[in-house]
C-alpha positions in Angstrom: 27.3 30.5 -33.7 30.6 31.5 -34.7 32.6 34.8 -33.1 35.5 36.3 -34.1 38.4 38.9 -33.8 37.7 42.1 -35.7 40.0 44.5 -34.1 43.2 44.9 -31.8 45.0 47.7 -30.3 47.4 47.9 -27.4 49.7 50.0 -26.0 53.1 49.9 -25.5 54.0 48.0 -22.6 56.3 49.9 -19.9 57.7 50.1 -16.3 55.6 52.3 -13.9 55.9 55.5 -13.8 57.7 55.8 -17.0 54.9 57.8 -19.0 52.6 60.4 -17.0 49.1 58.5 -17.8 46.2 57.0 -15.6 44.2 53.9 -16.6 42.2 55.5 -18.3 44.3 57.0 -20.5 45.7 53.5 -21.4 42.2 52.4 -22.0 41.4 55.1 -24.1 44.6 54.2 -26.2 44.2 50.7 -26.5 40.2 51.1 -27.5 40.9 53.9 -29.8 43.0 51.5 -31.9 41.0 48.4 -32.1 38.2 50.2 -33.2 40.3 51.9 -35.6 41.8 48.7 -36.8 38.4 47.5 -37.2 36.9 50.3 -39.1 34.1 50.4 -37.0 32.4 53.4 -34.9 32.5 53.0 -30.8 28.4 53.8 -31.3 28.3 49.9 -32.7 29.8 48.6 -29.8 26.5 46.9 -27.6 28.5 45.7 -24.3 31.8 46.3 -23.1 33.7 43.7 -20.7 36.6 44.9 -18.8 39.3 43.7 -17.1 41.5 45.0 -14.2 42.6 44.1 -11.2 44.3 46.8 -8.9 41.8 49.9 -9.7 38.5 50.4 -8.0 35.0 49.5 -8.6 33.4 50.3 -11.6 36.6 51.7 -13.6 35.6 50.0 -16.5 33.0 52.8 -16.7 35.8 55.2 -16.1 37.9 53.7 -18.8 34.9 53.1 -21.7 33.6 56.5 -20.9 36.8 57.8 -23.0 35.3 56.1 -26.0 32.1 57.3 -26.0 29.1 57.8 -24.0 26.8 55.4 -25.4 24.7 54.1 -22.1 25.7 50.3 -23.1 26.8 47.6 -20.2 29.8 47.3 -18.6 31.0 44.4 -17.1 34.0 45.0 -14.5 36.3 41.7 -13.8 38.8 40.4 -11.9 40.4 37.1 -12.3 44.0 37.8 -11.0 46.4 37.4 -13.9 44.0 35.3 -16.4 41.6 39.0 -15.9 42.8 39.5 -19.8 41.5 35.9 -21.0 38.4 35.8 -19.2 37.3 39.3 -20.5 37.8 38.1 -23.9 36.0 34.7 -22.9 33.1 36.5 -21.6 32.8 38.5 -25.0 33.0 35.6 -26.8 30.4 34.1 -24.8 27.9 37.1 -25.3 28.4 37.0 -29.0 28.1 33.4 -29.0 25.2 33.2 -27.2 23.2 35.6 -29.4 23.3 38.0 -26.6 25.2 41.0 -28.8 27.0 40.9 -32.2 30.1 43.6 -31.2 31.5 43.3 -27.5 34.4 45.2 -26.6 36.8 43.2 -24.4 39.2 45.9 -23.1 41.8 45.4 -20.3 43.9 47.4 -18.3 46.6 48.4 -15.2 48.2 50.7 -13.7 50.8 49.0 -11.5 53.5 50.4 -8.4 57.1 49.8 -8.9 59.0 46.8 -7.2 58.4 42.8 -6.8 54.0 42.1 -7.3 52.8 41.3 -3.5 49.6 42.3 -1.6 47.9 41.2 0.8 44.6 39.0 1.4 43.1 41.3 -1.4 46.2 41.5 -3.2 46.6 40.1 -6.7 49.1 37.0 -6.2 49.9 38.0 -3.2 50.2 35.6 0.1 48.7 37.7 2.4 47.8 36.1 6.1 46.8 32.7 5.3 43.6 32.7 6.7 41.8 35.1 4.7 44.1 35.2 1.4 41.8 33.7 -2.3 45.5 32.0 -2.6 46.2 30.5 0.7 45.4 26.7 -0.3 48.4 27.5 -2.9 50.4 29.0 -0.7 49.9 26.5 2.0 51.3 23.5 -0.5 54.1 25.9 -0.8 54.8 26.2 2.8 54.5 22.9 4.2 57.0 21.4 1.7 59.7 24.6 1.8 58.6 26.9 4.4 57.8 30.1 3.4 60.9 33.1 2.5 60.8 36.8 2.4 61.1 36.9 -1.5 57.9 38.0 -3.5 55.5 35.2 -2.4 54.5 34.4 -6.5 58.6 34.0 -7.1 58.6 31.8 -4.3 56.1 29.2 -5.4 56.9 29.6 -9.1 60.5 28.9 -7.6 59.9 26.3 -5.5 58.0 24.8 -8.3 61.4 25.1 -10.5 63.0 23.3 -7.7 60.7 20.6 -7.9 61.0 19.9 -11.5 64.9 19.7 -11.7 64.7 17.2 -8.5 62.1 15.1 -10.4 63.3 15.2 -14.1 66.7 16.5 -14.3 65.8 19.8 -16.1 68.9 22.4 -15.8 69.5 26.0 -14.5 70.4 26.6 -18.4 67.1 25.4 -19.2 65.4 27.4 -17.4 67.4 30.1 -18.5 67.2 29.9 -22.4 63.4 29.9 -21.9 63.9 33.8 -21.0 67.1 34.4 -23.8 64.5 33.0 -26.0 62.0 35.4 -24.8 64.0 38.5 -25.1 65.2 38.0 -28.0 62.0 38.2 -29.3 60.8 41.4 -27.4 63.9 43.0 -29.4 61.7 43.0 -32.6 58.8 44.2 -30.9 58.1 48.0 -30.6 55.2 47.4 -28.0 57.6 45.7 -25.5 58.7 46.9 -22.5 61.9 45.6 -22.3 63.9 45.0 -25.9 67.6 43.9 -24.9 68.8 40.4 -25.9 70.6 38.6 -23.3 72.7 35.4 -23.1 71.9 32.5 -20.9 75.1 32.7 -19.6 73.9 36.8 -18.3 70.7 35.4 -17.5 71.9 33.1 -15.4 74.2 35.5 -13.7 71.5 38.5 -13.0 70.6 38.7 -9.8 68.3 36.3 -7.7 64.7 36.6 -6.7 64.0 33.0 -5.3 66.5 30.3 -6.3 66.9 28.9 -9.2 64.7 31.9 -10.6 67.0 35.1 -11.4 65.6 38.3 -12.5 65.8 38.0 -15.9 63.7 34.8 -15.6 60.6 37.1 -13.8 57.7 39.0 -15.5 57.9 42.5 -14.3 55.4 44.9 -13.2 54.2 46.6 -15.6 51.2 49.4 -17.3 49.7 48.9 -20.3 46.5 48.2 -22.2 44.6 46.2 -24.8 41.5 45.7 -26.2 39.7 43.2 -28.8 36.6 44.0 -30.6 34.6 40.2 -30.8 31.7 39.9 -32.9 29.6 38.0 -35.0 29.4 36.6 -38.4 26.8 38.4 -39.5 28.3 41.7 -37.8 31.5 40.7 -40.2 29.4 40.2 -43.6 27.1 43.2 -43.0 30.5 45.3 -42.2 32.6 44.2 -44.7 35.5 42.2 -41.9 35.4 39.0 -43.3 39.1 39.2 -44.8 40.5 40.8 -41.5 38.4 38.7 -38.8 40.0 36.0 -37.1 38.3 33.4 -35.7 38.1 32.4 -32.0 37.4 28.6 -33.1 37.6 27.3 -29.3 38.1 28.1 -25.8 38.0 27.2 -22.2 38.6 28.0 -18.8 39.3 25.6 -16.0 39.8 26.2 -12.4 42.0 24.4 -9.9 40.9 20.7 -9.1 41.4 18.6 -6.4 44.6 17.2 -8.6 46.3 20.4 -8.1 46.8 19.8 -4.0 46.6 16.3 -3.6 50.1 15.9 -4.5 51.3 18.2 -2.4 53.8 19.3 -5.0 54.5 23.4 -6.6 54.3 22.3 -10.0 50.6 21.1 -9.6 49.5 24.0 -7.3 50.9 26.9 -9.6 48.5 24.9 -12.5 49.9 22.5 -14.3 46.7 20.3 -14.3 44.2 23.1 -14.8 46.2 24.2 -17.9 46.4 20.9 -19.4 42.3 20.3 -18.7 42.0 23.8 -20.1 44.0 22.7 -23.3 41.7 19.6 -23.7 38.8 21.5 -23.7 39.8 23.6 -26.0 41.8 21.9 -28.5 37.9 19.3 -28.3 36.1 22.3 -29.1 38.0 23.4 -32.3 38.6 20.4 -33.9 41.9 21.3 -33.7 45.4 19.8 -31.6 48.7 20.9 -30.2 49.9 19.6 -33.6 47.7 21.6 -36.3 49.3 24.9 -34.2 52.0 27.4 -35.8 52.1 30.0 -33.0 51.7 30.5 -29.6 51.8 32.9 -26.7 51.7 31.8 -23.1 51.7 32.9 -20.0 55.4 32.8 -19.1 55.2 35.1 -15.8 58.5 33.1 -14.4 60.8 30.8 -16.8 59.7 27.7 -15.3 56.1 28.4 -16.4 57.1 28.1 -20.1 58.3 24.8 -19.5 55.7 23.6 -17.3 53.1 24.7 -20.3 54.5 23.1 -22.9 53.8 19.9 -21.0 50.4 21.0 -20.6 50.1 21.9 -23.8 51.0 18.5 -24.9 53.9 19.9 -26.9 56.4 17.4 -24.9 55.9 14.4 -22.1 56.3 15.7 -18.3 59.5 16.4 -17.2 60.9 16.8 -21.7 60.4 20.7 -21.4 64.4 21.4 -20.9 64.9 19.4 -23.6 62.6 20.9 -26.0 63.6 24.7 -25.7 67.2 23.4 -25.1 66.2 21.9 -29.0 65.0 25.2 -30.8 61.5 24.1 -30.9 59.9 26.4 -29.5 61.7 29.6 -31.7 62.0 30.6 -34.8 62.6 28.0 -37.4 61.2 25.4 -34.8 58.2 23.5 -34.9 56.4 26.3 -32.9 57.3 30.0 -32.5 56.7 30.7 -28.7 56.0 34.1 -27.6 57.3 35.5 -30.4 56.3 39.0 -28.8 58.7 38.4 -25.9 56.1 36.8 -23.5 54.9 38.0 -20.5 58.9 38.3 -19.1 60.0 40.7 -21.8 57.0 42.0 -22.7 55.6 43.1 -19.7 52.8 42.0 -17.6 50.0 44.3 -16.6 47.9 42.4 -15.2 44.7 42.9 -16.8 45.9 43.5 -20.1 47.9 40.1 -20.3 45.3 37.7 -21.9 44.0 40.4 -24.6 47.6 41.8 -25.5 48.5 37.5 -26.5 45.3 37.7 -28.6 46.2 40.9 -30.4 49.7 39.3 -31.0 47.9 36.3 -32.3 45.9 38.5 -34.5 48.6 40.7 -36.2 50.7 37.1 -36.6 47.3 35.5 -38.7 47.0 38.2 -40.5 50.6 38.4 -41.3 50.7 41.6 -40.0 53.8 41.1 -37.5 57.0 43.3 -39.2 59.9 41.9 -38.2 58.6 39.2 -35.8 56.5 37.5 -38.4 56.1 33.4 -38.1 55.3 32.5 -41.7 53.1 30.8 -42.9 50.9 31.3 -39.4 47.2 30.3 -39.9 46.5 28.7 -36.4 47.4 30.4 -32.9 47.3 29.3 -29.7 47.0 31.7 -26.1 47.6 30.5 -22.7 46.7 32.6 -19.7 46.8 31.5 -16.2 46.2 33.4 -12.9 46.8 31.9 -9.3 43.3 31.5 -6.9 43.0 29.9 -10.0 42.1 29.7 -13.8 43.4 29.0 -17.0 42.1 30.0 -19.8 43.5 28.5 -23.5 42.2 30.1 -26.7 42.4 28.6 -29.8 42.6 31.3 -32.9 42.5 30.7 -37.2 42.8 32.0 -39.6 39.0 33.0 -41.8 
């Protein structure tokens, strides 16, 4: 059974504290507008699957609850930064399975201001080693570079940089026009958090978090929304969606493997391998490959991510990345437009919201419904969502 995309909606992404709004206000937001942009009634809506990771038990009833009060399920997840992903992948999997024919995937967070850290509990965070879901990471980190008092994720995303340029030569300016890319593609989007364009020569001169990483290069904290109404075929042909659906035409998650500690190495433990096993799946389950794709959005939480994707992604051999955004590949007029809404560094990054805000961007860009950030021509679309403790999740998206 087929699902698809019927509806998007998101806020506007922005720095904490900038707007006086709670979660559920965000939610409320975000839902409001999918709906809308679906035409459809909250009342048709049979589950709800929501995703958060910093708010308490059971607010995704708090959140849903501004929609309507309907007595349907609600599903409350937490998958560290992939919580967007796997919220839509669990719709899709109810829809799919015959379970319901309209699930709400909604996703959410309401974030403090400075560097992401935390503690065992914490989302990325390092925590004390012993009890931390990310300690095996962390531990790979620390035995080959010792362990720093910058933000523990910069750390082993920068470590992981480190590695890279050791192994294959990739530059510092490399790195860097990953995030000039990046913002200046958040300048043509309204829902961005952050809109300036910047050169690689400022980008490279910002201040640093965890050497070679600079700030421009890190994902900030962020609040914000987004939701995705998934249903069915039949739930599209009795309701009239069939020219604005989009659909999901494969997907998979994968989780950390032995492979990504037995080298020892940042670039495997951050997932490397789990992304690339993720991208098989997926691109198997579609019919479809790296090569049939027009647009993408990935999880770019720290520069070196991009590039580490791309080989996972089987856009370039191991260690080509620099190269390829060096190239123009991976903007506009390239062979694929990458983050064209600025990516999780210029866009923002609340943490729940992540996964579905890609697959609303992915959305508006199929059905050419992206203003001034347009890639055209788009008819396939590719998201990539990682979170460390770990999972991946890589969506494959076409246009009906």
């Amino acid at each position: 059974m087929k699902s698809y995309i019927a509806g998007v909606g998101m806020t506007r992404f922005e720095k904490p504290e900038t707007r006086d709004w709670q979660y559920w206000d965000m939610a409320r937001e975000a839902g409001t507008a999918a709906l809308a942009d679906a035409g459809i009634p909250y009342g048709k809506v049979e589950q709800a699957v929501v995703g958060y990771c910093f708010q308490a038990s059971t607010a995704g009833q708090r959140a849903v609850y501004e929609l309507g009060l309907t007595g349907l399920p609600v599903y409350n997840l937490n998958n560290n930064c992939a919580t967007g992903s796997t919220a839509l992948m669990t719709a899709r999997q109810f829809v799919e399975g015959g379970i319901a024919d309209c699930v709400l995937a909604l996703g959410f967070e309401k974030m403090s201001k400075g560097s992401l850290g935390g503690g065992g509990g914490g989302a990325g965070g390092a925590g004390d080693f012993a009890t931390s879901p990310v300690a095996r990471h962390y531990g790979i980190m620390a035995a080959g570079h010792g362990f720093e008092a910058s933000p523990p994720t910069a750390q082993i995303f920068g470590n992981a940089a480190r590695e890279h340029m050791e192994r294959y030569g990739t530059t510092e300016a490399q790195l860097a026009a990953v995030a000039a890319k990046n913002h200046l593609h958040s300048s043509r989007n309204p829902d961005a958090q952050f809109q300036d364009v910047h050169t690689v020569d400022e980008i490279l001169a910002a201040r640093t978090v965890h050497r070679p990483l600079t700030k421009l290069q890190c994902s900030p904290t962020s609040d914000g929304a987004a939701a995705v109404l998934v249903v069915s075929a039949r739930f599209a042909a009795e309701h009239g969606l069939e020219g604005r659906a989009v659909e999901i035409a494969g997907q998979a998650m994968t989780t950390d493997t032995g492979e990504s500690f037995a080298s020892g190495s940042c670039v495997d433990a951050v997932g490397r391998p789990m992304s690339r096993e993720a991208a098989r799946q997926a691109y198997a389950a579609s019919g479809l490959g790296i090569e049939d794709v027009d647009v993408i959005e990935l999880h770019d939480c720290f520069s070196i991510n991009e590039l580490l994707t791309y080989e996972a992604l089987g856009m370039c051999e191991d260690g080509a990345s620099g190269k390829l955004v060096e190239s123009g590949a991976t903007g506009y007029g390239g062979r694929w437009v990458v983050n064209p809404s600025g990516g999780l560094i210029s866009k923002g990054h609340p943490l729940g919201a992540t996964g579905l805000a890609q697959a609303t961007e992915l959305v508006r860009q199929l059905r050419g419904e992206a203003a001034a950030r347009q890639v055209p021509g788009a008819r396939v679309g590719l998201a990539h969502n990682i979170g460390l403790g770990g999972a991946a999740v890589v969506t494959l998206l076409r246009k009906a």
